[in-house]
N, CA, C and O atoms as a DFTB+ gen file, in Angstrom:
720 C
 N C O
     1  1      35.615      11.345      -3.736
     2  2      35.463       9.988      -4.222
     3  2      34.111       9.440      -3.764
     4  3      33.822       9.489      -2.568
     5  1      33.112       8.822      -4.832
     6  2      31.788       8.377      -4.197
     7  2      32.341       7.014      -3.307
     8  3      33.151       6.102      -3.476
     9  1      31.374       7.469      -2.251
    10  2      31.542       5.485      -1.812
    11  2      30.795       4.790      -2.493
    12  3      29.939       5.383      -3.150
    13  1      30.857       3.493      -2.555
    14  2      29.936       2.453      -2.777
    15  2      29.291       1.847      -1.821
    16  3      30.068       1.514      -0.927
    17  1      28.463       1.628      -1.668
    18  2      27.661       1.034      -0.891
    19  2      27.012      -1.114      -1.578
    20  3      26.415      -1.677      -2.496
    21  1      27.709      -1.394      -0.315
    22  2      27.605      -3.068      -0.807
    23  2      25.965      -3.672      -0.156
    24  3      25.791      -3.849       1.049
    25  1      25.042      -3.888      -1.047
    26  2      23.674      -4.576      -0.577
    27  2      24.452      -5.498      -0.037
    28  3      25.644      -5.761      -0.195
    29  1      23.247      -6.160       0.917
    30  2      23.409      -7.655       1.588
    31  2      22.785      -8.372       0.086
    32  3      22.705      -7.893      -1.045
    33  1      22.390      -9.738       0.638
    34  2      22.038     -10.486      -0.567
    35  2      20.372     -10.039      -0.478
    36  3      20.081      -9.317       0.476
    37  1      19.548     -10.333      -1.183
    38  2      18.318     -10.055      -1.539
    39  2      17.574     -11.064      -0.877
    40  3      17.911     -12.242      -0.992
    41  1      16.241     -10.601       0.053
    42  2      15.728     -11.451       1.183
    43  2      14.490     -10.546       0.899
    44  3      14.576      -9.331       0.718
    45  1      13.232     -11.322       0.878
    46  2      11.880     -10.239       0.674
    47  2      11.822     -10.041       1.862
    48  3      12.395     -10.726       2.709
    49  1      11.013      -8.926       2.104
    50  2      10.984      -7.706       3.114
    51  2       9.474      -7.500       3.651
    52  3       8.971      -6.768       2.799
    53  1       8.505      -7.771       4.624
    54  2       7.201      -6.996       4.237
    55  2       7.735      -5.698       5.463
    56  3       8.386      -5.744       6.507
    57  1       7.253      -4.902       4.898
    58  2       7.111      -3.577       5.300
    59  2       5.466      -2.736       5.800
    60  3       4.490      -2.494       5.090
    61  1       5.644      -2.513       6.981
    62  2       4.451      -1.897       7.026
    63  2       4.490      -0.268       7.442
    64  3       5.385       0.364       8.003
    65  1       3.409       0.090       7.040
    66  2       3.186       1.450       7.270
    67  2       1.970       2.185       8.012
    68  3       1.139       2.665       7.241
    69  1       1.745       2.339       9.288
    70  2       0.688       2.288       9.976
    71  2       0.677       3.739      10.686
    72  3       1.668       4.454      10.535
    73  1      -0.347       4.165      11.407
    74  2      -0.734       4.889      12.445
    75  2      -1.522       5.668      12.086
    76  3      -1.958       5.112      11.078
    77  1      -2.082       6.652      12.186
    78  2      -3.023       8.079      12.781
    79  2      -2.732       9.087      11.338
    80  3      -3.609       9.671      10.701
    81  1      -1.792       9.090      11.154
    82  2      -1.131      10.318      10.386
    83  2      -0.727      10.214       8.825
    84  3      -0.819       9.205       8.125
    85  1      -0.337      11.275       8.506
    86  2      -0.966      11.697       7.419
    87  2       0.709      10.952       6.127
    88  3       1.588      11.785       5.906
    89  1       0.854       9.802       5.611
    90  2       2.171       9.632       4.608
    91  2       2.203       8.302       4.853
    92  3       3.372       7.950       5.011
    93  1       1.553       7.542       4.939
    94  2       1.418       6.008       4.512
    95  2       1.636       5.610       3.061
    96  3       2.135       4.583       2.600
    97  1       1.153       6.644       2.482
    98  2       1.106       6.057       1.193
    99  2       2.250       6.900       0.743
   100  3       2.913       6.403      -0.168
   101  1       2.641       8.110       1.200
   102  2       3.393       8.478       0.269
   103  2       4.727       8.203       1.172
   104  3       5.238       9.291       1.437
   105  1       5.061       7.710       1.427
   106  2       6.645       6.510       2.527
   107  2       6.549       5.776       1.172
   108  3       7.406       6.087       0.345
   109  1       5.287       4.497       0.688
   110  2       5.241       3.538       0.306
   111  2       5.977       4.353      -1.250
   112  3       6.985       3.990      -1.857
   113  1       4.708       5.974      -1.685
   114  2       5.823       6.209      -2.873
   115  2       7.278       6.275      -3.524
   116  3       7.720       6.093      -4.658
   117  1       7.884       6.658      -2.139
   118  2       8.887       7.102      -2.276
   119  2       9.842       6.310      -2.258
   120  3      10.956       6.486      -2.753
   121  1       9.252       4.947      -1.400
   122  2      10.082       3.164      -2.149
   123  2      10.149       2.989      -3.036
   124  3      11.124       2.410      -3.514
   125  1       9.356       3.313      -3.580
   126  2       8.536       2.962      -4.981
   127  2       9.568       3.207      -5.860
   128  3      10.138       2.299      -6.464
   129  1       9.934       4.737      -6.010
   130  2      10.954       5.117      -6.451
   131  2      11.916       4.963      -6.442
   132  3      12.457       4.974      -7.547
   133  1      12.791       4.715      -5.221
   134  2      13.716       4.402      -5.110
   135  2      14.540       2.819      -5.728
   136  3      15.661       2.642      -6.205
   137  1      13.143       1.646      -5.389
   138  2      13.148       0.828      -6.111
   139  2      13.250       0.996      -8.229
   140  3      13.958       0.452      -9.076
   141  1      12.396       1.783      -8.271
   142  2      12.835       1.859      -9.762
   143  2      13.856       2.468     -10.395
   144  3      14.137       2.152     -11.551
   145  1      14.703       3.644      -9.558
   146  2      15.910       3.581      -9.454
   147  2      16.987       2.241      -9.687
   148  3      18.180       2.438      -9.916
   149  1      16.671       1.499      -9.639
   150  2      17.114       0.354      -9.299
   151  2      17.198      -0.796     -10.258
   152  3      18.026      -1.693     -10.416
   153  1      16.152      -0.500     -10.802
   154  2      15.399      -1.248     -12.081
   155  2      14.610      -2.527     -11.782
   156  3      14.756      -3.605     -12.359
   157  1      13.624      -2.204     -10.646
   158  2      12.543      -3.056      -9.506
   159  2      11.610      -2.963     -10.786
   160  3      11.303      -2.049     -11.550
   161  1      11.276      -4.389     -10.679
   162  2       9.868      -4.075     -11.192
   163  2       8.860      -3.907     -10.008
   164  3       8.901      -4.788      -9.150
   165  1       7.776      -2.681      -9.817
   166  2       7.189      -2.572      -9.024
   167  2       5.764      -2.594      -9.429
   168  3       5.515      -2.605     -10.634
   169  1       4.696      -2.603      -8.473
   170  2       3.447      -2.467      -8.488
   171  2       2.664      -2.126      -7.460
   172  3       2.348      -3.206      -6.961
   173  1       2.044      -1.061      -6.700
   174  2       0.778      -0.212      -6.553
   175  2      -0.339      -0.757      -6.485
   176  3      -0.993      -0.545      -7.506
   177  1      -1.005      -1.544      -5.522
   178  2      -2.542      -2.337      -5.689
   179  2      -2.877      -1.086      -4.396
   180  3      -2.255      -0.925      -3.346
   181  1      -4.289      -0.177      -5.008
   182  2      -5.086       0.561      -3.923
   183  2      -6.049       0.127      -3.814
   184  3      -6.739       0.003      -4.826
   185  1      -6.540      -0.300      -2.560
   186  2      -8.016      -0.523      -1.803
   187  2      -8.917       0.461      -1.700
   188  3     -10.129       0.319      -1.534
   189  1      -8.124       1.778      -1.831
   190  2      -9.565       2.364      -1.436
   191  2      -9.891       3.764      -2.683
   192  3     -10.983       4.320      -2.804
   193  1      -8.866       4.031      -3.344
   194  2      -8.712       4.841      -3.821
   195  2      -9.421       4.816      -5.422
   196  3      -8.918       4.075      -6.266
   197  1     -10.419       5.535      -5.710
   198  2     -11.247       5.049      -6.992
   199  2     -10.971       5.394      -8.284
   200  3     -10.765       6.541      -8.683
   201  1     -10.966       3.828      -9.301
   202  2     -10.925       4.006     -10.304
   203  2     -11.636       5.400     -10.961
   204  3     -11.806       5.413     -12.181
   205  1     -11.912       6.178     -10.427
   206  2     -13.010       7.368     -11.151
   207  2     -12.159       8.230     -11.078
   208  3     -12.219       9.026     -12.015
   209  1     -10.875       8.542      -9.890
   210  2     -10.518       9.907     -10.457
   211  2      -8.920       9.161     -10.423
   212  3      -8.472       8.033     -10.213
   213  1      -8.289      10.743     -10.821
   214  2      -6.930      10.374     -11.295
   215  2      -5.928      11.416      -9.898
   216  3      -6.086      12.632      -9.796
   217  1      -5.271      10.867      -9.270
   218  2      -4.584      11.479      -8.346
   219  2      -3.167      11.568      -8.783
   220  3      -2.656      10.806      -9.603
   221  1      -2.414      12.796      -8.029
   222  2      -1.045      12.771      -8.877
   223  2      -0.149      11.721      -8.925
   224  3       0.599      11.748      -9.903
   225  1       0.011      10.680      -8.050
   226  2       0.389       9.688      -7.913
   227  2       0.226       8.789      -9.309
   228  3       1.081       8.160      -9.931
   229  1      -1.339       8.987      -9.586
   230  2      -1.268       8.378     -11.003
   231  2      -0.953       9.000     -11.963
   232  3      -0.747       8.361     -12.995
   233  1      -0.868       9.827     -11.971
   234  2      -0.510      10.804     -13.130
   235  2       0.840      10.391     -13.686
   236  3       1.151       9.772     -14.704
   237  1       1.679      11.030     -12.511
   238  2       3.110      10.359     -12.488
   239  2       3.321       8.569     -13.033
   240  3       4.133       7.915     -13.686
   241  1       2.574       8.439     -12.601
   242  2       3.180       6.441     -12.883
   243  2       3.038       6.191     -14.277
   244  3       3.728       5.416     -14.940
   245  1       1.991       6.978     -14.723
   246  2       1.079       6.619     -16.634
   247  2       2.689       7.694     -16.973
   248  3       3.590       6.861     -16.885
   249  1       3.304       8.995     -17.276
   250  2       4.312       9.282     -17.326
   251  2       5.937       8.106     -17.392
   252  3       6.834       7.816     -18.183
   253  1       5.410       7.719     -15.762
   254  2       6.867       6.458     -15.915
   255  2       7.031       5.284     -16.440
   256  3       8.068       4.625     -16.507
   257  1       5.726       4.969     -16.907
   258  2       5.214       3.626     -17.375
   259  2       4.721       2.518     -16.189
   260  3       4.336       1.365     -16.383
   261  1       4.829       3.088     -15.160
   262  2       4.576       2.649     -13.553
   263  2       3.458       2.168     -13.559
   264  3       2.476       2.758     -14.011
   265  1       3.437       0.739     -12.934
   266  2       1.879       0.223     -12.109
   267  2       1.455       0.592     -10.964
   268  3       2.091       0.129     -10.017
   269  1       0.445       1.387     -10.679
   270  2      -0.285       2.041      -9.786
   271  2      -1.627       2.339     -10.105
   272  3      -1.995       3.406     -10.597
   273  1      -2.715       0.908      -9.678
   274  2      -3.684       0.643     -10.006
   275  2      -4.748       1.059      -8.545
   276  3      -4.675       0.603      -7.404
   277  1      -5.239       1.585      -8.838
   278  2      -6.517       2.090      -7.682
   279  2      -7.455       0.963      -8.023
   280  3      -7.622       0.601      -9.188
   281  1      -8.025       0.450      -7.065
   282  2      -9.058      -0.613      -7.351
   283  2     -10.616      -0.206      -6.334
   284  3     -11.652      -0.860      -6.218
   285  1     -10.310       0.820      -5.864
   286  2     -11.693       0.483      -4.785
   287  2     -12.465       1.695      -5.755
   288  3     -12.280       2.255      -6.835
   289  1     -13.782       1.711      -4.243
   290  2     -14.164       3.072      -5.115
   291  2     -14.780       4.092      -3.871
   292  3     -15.898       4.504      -3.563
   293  1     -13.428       4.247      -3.359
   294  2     -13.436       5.588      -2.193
   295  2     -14.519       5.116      -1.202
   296  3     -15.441       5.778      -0.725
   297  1     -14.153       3.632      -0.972
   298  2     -14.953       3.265       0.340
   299  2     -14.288       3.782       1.401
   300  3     -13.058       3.819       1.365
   301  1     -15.119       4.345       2.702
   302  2     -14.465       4.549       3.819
   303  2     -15.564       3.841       5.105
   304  3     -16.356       2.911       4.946
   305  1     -15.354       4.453       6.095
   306  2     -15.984       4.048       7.105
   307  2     -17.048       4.982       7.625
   308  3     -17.535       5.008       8.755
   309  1     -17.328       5.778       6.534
   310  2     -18.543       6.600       6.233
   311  2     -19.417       6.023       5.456
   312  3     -20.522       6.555       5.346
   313  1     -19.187       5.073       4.899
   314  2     -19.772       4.530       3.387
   315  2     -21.591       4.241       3.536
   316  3     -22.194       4.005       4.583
   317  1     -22.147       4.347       2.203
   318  2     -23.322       4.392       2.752
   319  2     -24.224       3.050       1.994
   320  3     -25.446       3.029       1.843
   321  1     -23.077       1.785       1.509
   322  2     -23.160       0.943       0.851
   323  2     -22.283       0.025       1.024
   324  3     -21.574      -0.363       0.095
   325  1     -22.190      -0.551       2.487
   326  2     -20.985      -1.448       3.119
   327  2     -21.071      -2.728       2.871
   328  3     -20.126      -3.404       3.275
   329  1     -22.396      -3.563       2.023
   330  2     -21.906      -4.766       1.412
   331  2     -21.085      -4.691       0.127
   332  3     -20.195      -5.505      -0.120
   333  1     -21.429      -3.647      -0.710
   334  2     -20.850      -3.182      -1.825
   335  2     -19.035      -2.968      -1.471
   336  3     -18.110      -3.613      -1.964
   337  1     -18.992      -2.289      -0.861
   338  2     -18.064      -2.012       0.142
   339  2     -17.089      -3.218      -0.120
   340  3     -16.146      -3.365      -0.898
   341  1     -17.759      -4.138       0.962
   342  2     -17.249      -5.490       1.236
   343  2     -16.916      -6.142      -0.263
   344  3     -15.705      -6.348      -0.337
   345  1     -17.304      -6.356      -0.934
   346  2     -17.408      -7.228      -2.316
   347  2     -16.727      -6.360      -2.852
   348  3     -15.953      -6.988      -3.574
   349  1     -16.477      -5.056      -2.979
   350  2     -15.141      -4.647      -4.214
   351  2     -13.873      -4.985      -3.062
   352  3     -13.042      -5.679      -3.648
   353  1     -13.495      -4.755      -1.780
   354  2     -11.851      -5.304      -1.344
   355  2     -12.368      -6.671      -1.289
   356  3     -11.456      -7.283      -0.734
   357  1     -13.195      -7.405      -1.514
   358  2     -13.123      -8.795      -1.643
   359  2     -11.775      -8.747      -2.812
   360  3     -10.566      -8.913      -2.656
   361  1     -12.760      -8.387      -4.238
   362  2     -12.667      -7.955      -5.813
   363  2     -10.616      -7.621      -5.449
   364  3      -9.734      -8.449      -5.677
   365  1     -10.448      -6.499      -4.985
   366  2      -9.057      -6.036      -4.772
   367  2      -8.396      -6.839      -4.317
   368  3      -7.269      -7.104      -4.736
   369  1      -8.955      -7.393      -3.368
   370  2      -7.755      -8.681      -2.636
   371  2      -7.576      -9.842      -3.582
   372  3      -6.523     -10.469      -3.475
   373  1      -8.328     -10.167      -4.364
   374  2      -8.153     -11.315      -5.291
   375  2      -6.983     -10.936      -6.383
   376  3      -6.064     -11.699      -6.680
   377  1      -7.184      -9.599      -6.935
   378  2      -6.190      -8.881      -7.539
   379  2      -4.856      -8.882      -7.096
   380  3      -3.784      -9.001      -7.690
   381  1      -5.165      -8.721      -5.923
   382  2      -3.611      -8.426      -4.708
   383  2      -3.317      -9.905      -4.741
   384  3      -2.106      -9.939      -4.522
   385  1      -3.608     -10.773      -4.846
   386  2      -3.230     -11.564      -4.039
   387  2      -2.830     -12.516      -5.258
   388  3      -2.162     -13.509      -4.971
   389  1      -3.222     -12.278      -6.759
   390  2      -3.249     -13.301      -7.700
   391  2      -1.686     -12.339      -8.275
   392  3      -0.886     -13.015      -8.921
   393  1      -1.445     -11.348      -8.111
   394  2      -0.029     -10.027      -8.300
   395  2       0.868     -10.690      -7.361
   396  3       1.889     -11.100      -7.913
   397  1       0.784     -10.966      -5.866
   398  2       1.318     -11.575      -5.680
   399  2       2.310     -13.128      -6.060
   400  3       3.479     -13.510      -6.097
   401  1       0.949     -13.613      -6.283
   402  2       1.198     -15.017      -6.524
   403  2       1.627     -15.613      -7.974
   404  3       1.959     -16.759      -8.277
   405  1       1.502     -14.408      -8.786
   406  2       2.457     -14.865     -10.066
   407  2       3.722     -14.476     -10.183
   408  3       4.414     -14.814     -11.144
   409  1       4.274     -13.502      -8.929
   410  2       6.110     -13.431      -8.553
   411  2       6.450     -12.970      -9.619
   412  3       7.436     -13.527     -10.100
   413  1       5.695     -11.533     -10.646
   414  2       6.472     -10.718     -11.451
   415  2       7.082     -10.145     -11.123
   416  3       8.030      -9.838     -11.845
   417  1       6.938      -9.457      -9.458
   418  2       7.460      -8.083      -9.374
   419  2       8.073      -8.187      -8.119
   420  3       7.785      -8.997      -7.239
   421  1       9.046      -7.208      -8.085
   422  2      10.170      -7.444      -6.933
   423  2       9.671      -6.717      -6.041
   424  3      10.268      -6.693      -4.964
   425  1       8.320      -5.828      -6.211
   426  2       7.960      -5.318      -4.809
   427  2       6.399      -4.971      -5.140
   428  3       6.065      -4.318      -6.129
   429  1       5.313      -5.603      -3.986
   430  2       4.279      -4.792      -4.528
   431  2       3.981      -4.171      -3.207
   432  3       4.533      -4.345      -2.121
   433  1       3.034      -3.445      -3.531
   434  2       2.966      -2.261      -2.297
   435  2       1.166      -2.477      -2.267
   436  3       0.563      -2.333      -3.330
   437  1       0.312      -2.863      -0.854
   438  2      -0.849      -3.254      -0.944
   439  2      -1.071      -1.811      -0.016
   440  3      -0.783      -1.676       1.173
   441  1      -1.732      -0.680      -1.022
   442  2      -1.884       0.840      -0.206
   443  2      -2.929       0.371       0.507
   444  3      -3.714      -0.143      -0.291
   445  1      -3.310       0.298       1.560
   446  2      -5.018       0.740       1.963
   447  2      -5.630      -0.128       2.571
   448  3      -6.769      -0.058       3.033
   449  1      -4.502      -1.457       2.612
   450  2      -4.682      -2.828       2.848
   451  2      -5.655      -2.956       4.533
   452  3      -6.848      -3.172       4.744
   453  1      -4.623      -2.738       5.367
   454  2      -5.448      -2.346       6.954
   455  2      -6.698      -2.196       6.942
   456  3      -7.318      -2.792       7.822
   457  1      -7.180      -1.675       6.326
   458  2      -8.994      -0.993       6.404
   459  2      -9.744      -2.484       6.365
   460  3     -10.432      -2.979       7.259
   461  1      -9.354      -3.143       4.856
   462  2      -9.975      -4.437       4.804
   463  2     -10.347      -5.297       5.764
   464  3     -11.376      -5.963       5.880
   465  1      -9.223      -5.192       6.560
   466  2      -8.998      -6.396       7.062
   467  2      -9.520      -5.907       8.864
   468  3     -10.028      -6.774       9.576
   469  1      -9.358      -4.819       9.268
   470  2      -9.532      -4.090      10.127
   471  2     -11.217      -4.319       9.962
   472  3     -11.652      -5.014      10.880
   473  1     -12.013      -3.984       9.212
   474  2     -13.478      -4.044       9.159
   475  2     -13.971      -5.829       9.270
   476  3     -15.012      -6.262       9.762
   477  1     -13.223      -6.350       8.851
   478  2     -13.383      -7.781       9.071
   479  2     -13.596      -8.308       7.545
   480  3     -13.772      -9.526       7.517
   481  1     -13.628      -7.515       5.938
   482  2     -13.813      -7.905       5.154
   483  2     -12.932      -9.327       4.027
   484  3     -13.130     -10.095       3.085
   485  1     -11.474      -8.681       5.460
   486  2     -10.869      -9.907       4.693
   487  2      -9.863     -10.801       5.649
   488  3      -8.916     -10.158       6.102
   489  1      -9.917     -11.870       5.934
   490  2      -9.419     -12.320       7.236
   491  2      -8.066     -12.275       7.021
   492  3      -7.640     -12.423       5.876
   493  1      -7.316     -12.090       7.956
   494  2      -5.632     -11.845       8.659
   495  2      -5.179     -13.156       7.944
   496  3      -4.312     -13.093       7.072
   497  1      -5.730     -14.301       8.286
   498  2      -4.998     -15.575       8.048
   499  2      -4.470     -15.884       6.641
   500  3      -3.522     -16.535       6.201
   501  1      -5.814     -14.898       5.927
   502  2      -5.353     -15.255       4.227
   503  2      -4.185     -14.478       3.837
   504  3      -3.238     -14.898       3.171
   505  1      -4.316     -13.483       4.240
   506  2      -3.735     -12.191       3.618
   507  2      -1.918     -12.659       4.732
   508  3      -0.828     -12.342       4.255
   509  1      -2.001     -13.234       5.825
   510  2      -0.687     -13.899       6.178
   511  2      -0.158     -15.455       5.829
   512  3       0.904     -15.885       6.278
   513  1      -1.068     -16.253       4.949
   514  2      -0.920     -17.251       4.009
   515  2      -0.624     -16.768       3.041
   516  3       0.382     -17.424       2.774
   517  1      -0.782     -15.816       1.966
   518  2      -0.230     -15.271       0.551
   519  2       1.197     -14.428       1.101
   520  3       2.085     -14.542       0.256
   521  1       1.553     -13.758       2.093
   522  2       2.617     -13.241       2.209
   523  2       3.681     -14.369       2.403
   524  3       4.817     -14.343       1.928
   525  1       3.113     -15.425       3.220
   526  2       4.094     -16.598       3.810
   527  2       4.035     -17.454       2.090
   528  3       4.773     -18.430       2.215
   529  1       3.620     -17.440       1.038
   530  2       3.843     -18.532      -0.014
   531  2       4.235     -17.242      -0.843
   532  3       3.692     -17.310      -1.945
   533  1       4.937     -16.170      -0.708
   534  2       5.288     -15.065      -1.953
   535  2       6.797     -15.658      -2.118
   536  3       7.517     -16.132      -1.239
   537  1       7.041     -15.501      -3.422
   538  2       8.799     -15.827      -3.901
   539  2       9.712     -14.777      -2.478
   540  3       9.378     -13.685      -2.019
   541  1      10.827     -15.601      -2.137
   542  2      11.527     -15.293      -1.239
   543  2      12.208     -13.941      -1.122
   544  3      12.412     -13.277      -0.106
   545  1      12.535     -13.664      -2.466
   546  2      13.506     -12.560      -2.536
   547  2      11.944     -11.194      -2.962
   548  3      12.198     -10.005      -3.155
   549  1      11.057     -11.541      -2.995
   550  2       9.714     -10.346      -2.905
   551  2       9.379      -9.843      -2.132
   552  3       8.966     -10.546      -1.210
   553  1       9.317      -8.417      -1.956
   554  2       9.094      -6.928      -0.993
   555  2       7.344      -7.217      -0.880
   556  3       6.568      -7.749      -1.673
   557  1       7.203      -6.796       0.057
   558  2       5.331      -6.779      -0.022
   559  2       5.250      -5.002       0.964
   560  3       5.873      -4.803       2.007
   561  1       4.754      -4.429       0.588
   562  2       4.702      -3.341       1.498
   563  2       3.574      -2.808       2.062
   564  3       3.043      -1.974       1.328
   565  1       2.936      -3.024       3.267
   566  2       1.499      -3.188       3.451
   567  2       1.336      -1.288       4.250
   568  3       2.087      -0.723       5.045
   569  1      -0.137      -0.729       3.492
   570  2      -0.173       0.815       4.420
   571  2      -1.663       0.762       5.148
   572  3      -2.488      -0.117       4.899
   573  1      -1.855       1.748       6.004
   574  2      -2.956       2.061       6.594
   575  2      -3.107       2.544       7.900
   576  3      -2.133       2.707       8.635
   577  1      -4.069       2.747       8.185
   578  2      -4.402       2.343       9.848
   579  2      -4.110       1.191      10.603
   580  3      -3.939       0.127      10.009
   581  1      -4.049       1.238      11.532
   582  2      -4.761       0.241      12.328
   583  2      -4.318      -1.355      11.468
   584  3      -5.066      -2.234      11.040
   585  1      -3.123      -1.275      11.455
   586  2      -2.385      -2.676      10.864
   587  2      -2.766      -4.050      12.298
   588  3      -2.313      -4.054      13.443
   589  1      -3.417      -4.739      11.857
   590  2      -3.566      -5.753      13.105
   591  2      -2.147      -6.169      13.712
   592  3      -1.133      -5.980      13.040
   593  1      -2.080      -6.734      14.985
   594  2      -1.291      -7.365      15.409
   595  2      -0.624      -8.118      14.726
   596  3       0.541      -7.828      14.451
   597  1      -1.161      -9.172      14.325
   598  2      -0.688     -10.802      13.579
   599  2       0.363     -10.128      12.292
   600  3       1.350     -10.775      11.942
   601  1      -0.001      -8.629      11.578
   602  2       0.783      -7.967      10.573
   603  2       2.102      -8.064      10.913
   604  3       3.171      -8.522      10.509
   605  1       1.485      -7.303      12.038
   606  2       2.599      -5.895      12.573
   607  2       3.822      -7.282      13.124
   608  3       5.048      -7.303      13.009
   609  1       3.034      -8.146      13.626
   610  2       4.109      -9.326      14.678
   611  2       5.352     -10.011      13.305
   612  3       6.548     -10.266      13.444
   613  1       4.277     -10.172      11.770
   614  2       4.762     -10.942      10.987
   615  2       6.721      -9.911      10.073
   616  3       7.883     -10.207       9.794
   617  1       5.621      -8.531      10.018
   618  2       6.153      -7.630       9.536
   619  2       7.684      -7.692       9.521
   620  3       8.009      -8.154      10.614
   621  1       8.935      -7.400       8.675
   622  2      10.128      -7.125       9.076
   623  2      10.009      -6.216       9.958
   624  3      10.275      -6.213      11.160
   625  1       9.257      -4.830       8.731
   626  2       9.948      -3.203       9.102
   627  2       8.251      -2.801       9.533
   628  3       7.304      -2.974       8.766
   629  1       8.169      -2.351      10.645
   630  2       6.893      -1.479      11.145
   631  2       7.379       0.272      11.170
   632  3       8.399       0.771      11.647
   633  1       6.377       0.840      10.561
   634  2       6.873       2.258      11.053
   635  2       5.405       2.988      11.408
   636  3       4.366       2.884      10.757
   637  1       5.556       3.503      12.232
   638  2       4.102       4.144      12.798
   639  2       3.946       5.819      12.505
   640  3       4.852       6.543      12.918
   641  1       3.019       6.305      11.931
   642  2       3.114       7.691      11.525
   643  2       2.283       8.246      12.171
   644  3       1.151       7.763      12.201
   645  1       2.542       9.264      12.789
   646  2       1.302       9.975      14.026
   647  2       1.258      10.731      13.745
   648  3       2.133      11.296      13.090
   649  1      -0.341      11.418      14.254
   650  2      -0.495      13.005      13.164
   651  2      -0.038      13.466      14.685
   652  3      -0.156      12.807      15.718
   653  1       0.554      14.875      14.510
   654  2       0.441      15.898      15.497
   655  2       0.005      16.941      15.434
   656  3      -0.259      17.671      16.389
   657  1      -0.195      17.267      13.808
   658  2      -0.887      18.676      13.671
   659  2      -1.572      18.693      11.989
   660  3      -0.783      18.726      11.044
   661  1      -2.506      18.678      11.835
   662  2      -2.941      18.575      10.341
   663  2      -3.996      19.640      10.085
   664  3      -4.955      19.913      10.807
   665  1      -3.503      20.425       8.440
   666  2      -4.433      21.493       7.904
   667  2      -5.554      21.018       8.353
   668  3      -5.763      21.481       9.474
   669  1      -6.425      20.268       7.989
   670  2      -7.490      19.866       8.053
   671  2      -8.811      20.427       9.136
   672  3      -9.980      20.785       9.000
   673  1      -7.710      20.232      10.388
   674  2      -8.116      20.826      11.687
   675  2      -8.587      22.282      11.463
   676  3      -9.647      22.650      11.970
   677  1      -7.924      23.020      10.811
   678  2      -8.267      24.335      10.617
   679  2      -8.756      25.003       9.502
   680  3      -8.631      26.121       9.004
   681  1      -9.633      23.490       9.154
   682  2     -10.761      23.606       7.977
   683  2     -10.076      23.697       6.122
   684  3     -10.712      23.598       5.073
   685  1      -8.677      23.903       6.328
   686  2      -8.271      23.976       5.155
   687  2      -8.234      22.462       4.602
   688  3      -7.699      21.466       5.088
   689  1      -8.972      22.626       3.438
   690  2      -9.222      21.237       2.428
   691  2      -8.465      20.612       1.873
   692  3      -7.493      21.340       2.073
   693  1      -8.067      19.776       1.279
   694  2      -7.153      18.753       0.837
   695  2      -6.848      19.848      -0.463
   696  3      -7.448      20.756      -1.039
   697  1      -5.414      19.100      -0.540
   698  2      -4.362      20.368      -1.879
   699  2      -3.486      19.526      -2.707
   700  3      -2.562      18.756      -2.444
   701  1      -4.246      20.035      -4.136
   702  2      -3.589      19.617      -5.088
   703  2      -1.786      19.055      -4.677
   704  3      -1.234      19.778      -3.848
   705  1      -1.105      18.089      -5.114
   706  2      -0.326      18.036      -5.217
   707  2       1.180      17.576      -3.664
   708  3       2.391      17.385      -3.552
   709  1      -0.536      17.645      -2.549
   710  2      -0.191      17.275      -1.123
   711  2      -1.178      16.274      -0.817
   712  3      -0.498      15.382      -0.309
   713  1      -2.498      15.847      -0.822
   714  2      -3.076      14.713      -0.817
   715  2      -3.899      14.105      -1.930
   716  3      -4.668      13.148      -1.843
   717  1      -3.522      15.023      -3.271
   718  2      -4.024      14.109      -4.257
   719  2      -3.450      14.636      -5.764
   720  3      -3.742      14.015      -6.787
């Protein structure tokens, strides 16, 4: 006999996804899913990940009819054009934050978010003013590094992902279908 399982009532959630290691984003996928299971409307805002290429993640979503919009353009902390830098997660956060603030979707997921805000490009206060004015019953699911304090303090759910051992180390390169 299946059980049923009884939800509580519906209460938005922010969720974060932080640390060292390697599935921030793909934790956030696999909500993702589970939510559309569900019949969530969801949405995917990436900071860092560039409109130029297509990762399987997107592949899959254009398939499900899924929003999973890459907005940066593979800025890192290598970058060799850091006002540019600065002015596209300006560009993304306005995106993020206007997705937010029109309360279509029962969950959005801000991938990449930490970096922004971590470099100083986008201050804590805003980005914890748009979470504090989001419709009540809305998921926000924030990933990255180095999630500031003021997040992590605001956060429901924190989960910290630590690398302990990654290909990488032993020169093997990123793989189809495992980081992109």
């Amino acid at each position: 006999m299946e059980r049923v399982i009884k939800p509580g009532p519906r209460r938005g959630l922010v969720l974060v996804y932080t640390g060292n290691g390697k599935g921030k984003t793909t934790a956030s996928l696999g909500l993702l899913f589970r939510a559309l299971g569900r019949d969530f409307k969801v949405a995917m805002l990436q900071f860092i990940k560039s409109k130029k290429h297509k990762y399987g993640e997107h592949l899959m979503a254009e398939r499900l009819g899924v929003e999973i919009v890459p907005l940066g353009d593979g800025f890192t902390w290598e970058s060799r054009d850091i006002e540019q830098d600065k002015k596209l997660a300006m560009e993304c956060w306005k995106i993020c934050r206007d997705c937010i603030v029109a309360g279509k979707h029962d969950i959005v997921i801000l991938d990449e978010l930490t970096y922004a805000v971590k470099y100083g490009w986008l201050p804590v206060e805003e980005v914890l003013s748009v979470l504090k004015a989001r419709k009540p019953e809305m998921h926000v699911v924030i990933t990255g590094r180095d999630a500031p304090q003021e997040i992590i303090d605001y956060a429901d759910l924190v989960s910290e992902v630590r690398e302990i051992k990654h290909p990488m180390k032993k020169g093997i390169r990123a793989q189809l279908g495992i980081e992109m």
